[in-house]
matplotlib code that plots the C-alpha trace (Angstrom):
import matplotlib.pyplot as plt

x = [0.0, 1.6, 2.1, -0.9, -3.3, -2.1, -2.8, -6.7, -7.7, -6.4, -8.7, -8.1, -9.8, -6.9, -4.5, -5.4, -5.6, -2.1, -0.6, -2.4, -1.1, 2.6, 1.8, 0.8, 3.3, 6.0, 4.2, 2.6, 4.5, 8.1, 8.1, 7.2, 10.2, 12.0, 11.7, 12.0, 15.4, 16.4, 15.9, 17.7, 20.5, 21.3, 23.7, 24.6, 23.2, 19.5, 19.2, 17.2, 15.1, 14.0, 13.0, 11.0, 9.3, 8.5, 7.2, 5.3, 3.6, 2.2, 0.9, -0.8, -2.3, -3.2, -4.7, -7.0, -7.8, -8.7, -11.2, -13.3, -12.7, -15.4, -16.0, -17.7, -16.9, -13.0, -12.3, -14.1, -12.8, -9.3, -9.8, -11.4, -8.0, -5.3, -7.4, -7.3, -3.5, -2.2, -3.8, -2.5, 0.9, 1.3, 0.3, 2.7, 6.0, 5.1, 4.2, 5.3, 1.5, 0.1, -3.6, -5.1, -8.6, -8.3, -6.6, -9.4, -11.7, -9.8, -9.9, -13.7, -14.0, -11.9, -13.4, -13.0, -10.2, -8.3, -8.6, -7.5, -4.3, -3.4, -3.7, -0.8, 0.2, 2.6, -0.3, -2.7, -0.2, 0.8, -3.2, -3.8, -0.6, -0.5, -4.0, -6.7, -5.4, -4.5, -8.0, -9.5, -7.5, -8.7, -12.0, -11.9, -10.1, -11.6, -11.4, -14.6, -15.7, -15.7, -19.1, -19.9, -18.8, -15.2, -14.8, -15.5, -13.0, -10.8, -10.5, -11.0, -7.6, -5.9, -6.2, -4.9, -1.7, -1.3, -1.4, 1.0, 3.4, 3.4, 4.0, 7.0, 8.3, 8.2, 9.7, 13.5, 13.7, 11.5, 13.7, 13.9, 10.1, 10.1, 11.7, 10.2, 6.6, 7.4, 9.5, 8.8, 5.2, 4.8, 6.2, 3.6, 1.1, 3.0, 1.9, -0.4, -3.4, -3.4, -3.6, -5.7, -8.3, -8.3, -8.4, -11.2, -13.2, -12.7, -14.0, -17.0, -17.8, -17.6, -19.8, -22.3, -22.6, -22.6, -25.8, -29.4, -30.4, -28.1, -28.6, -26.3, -25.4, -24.8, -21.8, -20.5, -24.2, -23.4, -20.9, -22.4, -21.6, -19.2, -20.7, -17.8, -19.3, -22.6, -21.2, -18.6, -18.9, -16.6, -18.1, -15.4, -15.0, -12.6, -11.7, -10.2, -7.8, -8.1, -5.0, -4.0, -0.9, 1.2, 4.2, 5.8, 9.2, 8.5, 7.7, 10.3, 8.8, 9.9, 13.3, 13.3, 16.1, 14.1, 11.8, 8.2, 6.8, 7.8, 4.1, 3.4, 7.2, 5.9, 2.7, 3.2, 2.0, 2.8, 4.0, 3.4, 6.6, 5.8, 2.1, 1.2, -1.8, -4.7, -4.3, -1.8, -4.8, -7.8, -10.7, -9.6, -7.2, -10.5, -12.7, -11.0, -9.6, -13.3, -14.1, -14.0, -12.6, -8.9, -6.6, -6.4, -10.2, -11.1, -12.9, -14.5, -17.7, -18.3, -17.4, -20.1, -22.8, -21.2, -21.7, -18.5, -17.1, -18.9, -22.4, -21.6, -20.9, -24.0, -26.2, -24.7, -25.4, -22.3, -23.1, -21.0, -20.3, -18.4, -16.3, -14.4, -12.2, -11.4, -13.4, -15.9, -15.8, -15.6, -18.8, -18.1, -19.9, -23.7, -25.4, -23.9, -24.0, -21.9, -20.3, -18.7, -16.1, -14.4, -16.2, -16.7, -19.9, -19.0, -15.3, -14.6, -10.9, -10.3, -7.9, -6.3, -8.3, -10.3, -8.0, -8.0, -8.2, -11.5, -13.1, -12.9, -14.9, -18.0, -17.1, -17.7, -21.0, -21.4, -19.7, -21.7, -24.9, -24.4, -24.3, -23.9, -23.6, -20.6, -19.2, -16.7, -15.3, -14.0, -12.1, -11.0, -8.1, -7.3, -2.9, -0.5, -2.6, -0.2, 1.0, 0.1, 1.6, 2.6, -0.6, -1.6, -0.4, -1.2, 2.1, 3.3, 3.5, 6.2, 9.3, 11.4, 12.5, 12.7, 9.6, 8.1, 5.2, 3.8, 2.0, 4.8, 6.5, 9.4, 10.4, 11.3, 14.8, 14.3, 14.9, 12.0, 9.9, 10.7, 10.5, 6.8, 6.0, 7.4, 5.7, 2.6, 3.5, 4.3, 0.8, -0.6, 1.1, -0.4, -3.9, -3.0, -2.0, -5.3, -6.9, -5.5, -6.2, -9.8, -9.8, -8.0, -10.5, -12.8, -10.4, -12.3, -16.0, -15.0, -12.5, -10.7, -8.5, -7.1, -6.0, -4.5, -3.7, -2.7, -5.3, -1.7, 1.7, 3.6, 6.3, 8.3, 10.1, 12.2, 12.7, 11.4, 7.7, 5.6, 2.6, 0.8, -2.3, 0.6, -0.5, -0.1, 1.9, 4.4, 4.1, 7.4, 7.1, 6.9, 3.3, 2.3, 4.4, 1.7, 1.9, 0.0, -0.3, -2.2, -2.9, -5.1, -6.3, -6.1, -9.0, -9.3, -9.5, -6.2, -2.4, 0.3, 2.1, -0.3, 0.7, 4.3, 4.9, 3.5, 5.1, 7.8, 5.8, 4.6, 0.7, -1.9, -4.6, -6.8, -6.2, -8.5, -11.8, -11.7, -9.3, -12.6, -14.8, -12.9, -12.2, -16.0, -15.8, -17.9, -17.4, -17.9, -16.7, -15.1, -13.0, -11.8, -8.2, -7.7, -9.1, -7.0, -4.0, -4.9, -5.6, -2.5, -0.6, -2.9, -1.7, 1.8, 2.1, 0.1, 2.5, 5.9, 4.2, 4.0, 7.8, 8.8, 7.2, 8.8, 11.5]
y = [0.0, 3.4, 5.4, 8.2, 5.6, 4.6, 8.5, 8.0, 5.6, 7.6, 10.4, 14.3, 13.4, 10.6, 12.5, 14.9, 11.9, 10.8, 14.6, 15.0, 11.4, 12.9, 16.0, 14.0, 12.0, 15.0, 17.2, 14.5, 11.9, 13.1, 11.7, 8.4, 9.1, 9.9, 6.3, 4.8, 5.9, 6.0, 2.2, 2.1, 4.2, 6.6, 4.5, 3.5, 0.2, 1.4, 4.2, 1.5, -0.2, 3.5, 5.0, 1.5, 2.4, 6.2, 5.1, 1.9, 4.4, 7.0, 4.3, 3.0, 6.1, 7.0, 3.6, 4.3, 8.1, 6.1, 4.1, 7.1, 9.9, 9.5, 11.5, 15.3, 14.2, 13.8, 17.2, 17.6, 14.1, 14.8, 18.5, 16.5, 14.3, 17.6, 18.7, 15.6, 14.9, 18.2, 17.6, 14.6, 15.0, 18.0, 16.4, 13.5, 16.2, 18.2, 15.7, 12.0, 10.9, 8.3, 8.8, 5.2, 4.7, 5.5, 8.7, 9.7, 8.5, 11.1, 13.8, 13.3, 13.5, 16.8, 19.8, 23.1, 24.2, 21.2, 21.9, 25.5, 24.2, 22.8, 25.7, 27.3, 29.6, 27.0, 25.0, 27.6, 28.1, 24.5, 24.2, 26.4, 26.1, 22.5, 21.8, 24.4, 26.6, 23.6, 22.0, 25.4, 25.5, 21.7, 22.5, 26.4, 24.6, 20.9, 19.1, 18.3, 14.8, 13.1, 11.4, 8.1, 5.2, 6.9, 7.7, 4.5, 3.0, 5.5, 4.4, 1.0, 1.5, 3.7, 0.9, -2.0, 0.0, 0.9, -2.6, -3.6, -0.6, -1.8, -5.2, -4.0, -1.6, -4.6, -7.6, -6.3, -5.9, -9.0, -9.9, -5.7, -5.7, -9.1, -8.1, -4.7, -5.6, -8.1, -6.2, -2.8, -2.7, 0.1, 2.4, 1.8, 3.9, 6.6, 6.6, 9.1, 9.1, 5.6, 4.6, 7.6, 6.6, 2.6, 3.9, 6.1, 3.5, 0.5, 3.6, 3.8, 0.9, 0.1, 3.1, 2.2, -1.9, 0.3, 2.2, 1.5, 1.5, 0.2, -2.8, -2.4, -6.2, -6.6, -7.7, -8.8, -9.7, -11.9, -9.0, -8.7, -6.9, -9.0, -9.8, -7.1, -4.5, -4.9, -4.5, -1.9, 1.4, 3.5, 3.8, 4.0, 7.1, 7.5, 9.3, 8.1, 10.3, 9.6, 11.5, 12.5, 12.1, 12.0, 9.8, 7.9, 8.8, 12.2, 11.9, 12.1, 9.8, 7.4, 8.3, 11.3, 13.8, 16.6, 17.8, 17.3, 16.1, 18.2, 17.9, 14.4, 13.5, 14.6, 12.0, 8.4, 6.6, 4.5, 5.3, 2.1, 2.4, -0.2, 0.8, 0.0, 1.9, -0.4, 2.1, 5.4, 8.0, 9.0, 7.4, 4.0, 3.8, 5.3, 3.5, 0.1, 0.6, 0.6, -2.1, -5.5, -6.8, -7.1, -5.4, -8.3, -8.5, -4.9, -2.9, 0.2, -0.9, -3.9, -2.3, 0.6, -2.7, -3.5, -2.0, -1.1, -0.6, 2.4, 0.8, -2.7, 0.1, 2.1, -1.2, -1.9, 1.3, 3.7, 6.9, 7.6, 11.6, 11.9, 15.5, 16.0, 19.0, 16.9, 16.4, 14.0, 10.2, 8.8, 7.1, 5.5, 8.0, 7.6, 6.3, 7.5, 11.3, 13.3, 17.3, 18.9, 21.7, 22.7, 26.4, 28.8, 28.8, 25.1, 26.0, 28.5, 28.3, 29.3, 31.7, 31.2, 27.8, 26.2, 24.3, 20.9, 21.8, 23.3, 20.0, 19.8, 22.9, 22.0, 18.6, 18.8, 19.3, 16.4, 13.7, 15.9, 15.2, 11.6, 10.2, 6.7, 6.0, 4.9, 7.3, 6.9, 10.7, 10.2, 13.2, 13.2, 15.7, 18.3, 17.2, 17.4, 17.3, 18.4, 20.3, 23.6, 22.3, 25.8, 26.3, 23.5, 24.9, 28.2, 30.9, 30.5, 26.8, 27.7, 26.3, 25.3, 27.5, 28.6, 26.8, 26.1, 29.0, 27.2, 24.4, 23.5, 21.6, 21.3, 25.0, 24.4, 22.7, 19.9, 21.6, 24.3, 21.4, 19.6, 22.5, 23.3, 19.6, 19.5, 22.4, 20.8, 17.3, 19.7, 21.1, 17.5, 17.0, 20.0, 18.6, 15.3, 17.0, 18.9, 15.4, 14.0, 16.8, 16.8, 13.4, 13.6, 16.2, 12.9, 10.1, 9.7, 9.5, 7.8, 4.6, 7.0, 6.4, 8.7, 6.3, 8.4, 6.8, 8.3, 7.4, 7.0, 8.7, 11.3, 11.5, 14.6, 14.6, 10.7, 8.8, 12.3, 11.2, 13.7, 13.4, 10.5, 7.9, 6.1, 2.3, 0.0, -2.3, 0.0, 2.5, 3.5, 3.2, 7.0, 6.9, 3.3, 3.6, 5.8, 7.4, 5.8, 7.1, 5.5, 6.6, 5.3, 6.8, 5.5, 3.5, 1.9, -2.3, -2.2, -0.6, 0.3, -2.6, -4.5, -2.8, -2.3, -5.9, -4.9, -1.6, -2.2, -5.1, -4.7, -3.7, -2.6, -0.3, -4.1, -4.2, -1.1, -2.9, -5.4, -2.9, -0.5, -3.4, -5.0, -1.5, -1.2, -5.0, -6.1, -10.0, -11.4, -14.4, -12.0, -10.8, -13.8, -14.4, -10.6, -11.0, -14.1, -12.3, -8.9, -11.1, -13.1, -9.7, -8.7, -11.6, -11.6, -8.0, -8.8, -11.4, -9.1, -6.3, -9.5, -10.2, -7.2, -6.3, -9.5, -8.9]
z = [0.0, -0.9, 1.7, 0.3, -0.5, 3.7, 4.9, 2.9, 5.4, 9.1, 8.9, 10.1, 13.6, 13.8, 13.0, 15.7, 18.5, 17.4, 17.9, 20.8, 22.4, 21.1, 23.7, 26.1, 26.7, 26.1, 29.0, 31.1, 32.0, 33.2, 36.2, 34.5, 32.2, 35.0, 36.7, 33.8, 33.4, 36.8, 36.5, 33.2, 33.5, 30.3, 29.3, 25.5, 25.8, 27.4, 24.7, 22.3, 25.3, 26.5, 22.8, 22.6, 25.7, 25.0, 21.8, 23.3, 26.0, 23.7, 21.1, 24.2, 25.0, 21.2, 21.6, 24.3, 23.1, 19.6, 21.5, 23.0, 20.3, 17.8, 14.6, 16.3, 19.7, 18.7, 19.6, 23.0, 24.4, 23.7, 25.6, 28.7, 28.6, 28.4, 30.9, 33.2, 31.8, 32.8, 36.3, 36.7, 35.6, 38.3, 41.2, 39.4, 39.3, 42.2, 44.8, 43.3, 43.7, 42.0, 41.0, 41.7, 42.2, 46.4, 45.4, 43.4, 46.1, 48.3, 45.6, 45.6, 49.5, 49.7, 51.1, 49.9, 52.8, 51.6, 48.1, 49.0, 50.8, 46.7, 44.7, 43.5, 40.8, 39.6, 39.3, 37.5, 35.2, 34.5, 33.3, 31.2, 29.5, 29.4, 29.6, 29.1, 26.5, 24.1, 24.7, 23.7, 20.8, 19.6, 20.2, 18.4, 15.5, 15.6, 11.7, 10.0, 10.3, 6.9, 7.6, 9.9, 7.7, 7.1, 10.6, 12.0, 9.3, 10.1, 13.7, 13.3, 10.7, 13.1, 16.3, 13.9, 12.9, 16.3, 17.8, 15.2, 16.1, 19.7, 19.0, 16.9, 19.7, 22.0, 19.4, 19.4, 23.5, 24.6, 27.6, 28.8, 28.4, 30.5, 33.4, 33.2, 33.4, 36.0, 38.4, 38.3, 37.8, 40.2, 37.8, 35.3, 37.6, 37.0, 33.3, 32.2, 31.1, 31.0, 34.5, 36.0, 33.3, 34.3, 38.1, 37.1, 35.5, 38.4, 40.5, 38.8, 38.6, 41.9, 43.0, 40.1, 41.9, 45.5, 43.9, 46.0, 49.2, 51.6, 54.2, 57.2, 58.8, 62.1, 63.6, 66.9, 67.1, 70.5, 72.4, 75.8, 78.7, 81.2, 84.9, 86.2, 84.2, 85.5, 89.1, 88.6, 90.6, 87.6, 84.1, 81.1, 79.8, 76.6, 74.3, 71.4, 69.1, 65.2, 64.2, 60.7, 58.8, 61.7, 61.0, 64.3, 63.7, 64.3, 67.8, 70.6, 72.6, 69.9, 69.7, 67.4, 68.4, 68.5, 71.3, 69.5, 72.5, 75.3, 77.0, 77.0, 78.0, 81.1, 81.5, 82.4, 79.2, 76.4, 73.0, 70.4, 68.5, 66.2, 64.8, 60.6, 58.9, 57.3, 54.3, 53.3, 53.1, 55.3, 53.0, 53.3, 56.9, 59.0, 57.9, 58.0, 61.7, 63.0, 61.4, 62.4, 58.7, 58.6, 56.3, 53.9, 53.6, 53.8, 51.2, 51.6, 49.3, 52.0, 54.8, 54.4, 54.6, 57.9, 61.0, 62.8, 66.4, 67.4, 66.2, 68.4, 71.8, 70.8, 70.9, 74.3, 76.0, 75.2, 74.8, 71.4, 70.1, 66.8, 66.9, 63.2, 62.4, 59.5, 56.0, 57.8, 59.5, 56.1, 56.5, 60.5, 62.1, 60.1, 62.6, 66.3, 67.5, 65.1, 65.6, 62.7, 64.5, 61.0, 61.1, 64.1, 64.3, 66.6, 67.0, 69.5, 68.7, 65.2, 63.5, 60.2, 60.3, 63.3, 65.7, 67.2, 70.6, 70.3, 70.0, 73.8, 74.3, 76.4, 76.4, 80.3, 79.9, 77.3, 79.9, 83.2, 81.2, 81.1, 84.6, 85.2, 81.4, 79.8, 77.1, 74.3, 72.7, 69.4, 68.0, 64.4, 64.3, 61.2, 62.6, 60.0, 56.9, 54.4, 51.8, 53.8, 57.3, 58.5, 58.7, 60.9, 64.3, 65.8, 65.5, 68.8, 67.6, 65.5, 67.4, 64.5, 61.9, 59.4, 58.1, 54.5, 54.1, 50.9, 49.6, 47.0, 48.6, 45.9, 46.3, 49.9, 51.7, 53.0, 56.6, 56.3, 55.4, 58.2, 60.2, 59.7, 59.8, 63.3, 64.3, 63.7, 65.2, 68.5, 68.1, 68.1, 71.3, 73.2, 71.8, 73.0, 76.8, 76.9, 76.0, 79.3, 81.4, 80.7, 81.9, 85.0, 86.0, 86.0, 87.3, 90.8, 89.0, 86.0, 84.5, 82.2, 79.2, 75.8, 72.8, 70.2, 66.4, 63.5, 60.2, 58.0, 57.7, 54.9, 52.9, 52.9, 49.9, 50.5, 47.2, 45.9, 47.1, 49.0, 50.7, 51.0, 49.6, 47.4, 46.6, 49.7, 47.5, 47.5, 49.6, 51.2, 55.5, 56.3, 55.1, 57.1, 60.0, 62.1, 65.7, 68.3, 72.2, 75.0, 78.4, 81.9, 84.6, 88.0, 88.1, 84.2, 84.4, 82.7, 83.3, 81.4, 82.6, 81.0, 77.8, 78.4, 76.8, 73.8, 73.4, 71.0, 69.3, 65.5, 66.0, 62.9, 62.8, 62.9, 66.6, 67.3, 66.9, 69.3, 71.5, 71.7, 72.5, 75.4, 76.6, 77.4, 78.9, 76.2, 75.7, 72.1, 70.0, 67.8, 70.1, 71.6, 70.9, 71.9, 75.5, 76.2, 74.8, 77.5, 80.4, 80.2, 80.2, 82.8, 85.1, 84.5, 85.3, 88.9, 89.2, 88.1, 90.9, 93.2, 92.9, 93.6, 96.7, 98.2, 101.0]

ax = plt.figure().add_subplot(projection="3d")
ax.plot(x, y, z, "-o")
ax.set_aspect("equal")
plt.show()
């Protein structure tokens, strides 16, 4: 076929989806250019393997924008994907995120402060130039379509030479594309638009199967209250601490050199040194530590047809209140008492934003209100929620300095970054000491206790990642290896000696359900292996406090 007779059959609204694919994969996918070569060094040898794979890549997205670009609708379809390209591709090079379908999930779930905390003009300017402006141009100077029988030849033409230009980029380095697709399969999320638009799509169609009313199961159905509950003078009164993005090698109490925890250095307690995160953002991690599927067998689709922990206490007479100054409990909080304190009108304590610590305002009155009832506080902290950490604290909260004063993250050291982060983790622990002295004000009334766990960690700027919600797969530990704090008062059933055992021990966020339930003396089947487990630490440490006290 001569090569103008060839040109007949790909038609103008080809041609454009070919150009445009060429741009695409020019502007939007450096850092998946970058990894490639970083794991193919830019040596002689490679040169041929990585021109196979540039070429392979934007075939594949020429592919998929050949697929969904039809005749008229060419034009607008390819703007919607420079659009959704240039997007991607900053949060890509800015922030090493990878857009998979939790991501998006999170991107959904974002409130308009957190959306605020993004925006940049290096961001403004990377749409419109990259994205906006070239999608108004397609669509100002879109081809004419030659009529429905030539199009749909043309594109039907166009996906066969394309498949056959793939399977020639791939026949010379068989082995390289082996080894490639087998061992470094993580960097293929980093390729763009192709894997935002298969994320997109499993998301869809998981939230079209999650359509309908619906039907929340019970679990724990046989949990009970013990025989010592019903003849115990104390109630429990807790408050658990959902924090966010705080990473545990950032406390002191865990070793870190610097002094983030000044206050609670001074409180007898327990810092859980070795703590994972069900999931590396807030949409999946909160949601899966109250609930009583593990890790391996956690979704969020069936876990929203389950109830969780605080349902199982609310059935057996805790009194459960819900205080966010986050986006919201990702869906754990439906059906139990819920506060939002992300606006003054509920926050009393708010400045440049509405702080944490005004979650405890009147929170006397709540517990006061409630006599003889046993009561469970969860509060769902606003922490270290990045990029815009400096302004997660207060100013006097700014100890370290000098800090990073915007959301690109990129155009700060590496010290100012750590700076404001700190600041904030140092904010999280004055929270955390207001916390506990609430609660002593009820020690002598009340069996009181503060559990504090972060939702998921962060990365600040390691293997040039930054933030967090990377795929568990391979996430890198600064965004699973959380911060986790716990606390009694003088009269709870349990010590810290009780805990100390398990202090250094490697815990998960799959521990909190059944930690919640026995907490409240609740017995249940599900919980089994988990009260054997605290009362055999329970005896030993009578038995240690025994020993000692012998002549």
């Amino acid at each position: 076929m001569k090569l103008k007779s060839l040109g007949a059959w790909v038609t103008p609204n080809q041609r454009l989806v070919l150009l445009v694919s060429l741009f695409i994969m020019l502007t939007g996918n450096i850092t998946f250019l970058e990894r490639v070569a970083s794991i193919y060094s830019l040596e002689l040898g490679h040169w041929g393997f990585l021109l196979s794979v540039f070429c392979l890549f934007t075939a594949a997205t020429a592919f998929l924008l050949n697929l969904v670009a039809y005749s008229t609708f060419t034009a607008p379809v390819l703007a919607v994907f420079l659009l959704i390209s240039s997007a991607t591709a900053y949060f890509m090079d800015k922030y090493g995120t990878v857009l998979n379908d939790e991501m998006l999930i999170n991107m959904l779930q974002t409130n308009v402060s957190e959306a605020g905390d993004l925006l940049s003009l290096s961001m403004v300017l990377r749409l419109a130039f990259l994205g906006l402006i070239p999608a108004i141009l397609l669509i100002r100077f879109k081809p004419r379509s030659l009529g429905h029988a030539a199009e749909i030849r043309g594109m039907l033409f166009t996906g066969v030479l394309l498949v056959l230009f793939m399977a020639a980029c791939i026949a010379p380095f068989t082995s390289s594309y082996a080894s490639f697709f087998r061992e470094h399969k993580t960097v293929r999320f980093y390729a763009n638009p192709t894997y935002v638009t298969y994320s997109a799509v499993s998301l869809a169609g998981r939230m079209f199967k999650d359509q309908g009313e619906k039907i929340i199961s019970p679990v724990a159905t046989d949990a009970k209250p013990t025989e010592i509950l019903e003849s115990e003078e104390h109630r429990e009164l807790i408050i658990l601490v959902v924090g966010e993005t705080a990473r545990a090698d950032r406390f002191s109490l865990n070793g870190y050199p610097r002094q983030t925890n000044p206050n609670l250095e001074k409180e007898e307690l327990i810092s859980l040194k070795n703590v994972s995160s069900c999931g590396t953002s807030t949409a999946v991690s909160v949601p899966c530590m109250f609930s009583n599927l593990t890790e391996t067998h956690f979704s969020i689709e069936k876990s929203g047809t389950l109830e969780n922990s605080l349902d199982v206490l609310k059935r057996n007479g805790v009194e459960v209140l819900w205080r966010d100054n986050n986006s919201d409990s990702k869906g754990v909080a439906l059906r139990v008492d819920y506060e939002d304190f992300r606006s003054s009108a509920k926050n009393p304590i708010c400045d440049e934003e509405c702080r944490d610590v005004g979650m405890l305002h009147d929170l006397e009155n709540y517990i006061n209100s409630r006599p003889g009832k046993d009561i469970l506080i969860v509060l769902h902290q606003m922490g270290n929620h990045g990029p815009a950490y400096y302004k997660r604290y207060p100013k006097e909260f700014e100890h370290f300095k000098p800090v990073c004063k915007t959301n690109e993250l990129s155009k700060c050291s590496q010290e100012e970054i750590d700076n404001a982060y700190d600041n904030a983790i140092r904010y999280t622990d004055y929270f955390l000491s207001q916390v506990i002295g609430l609660l002593k004000r009820y020690d002598k009334s009340h069996e009181t206790a503060m559990l504090y766990v972060s939702d998921h960690g962060e990365s600040l700027g390691e293997y040039g990642m930054y933030l967090h919600g990377a795929p568990k797969a391979f996430a890198p530990k600064a965004q699973t290896h959380v911060a986790s704090v716990v606390w009694f008062g003088p009269q709870f059933d349990y010590t810290l000696s009780d805990l100390r055992p398990y202090e250094k021990d490697q815990l998960t966020h799959d521990a909190l359900f059944c930690t919640l339930l026995l907490a409240y003396e609740l017995d249940t089947s599900t919980c089994m292996q988990s009260r054997k487990v605290i009362e055999q630490s329970h005896n030993d440490a009578m038995v240690s406090s025994r020993e000692k006290l012998k002549p």
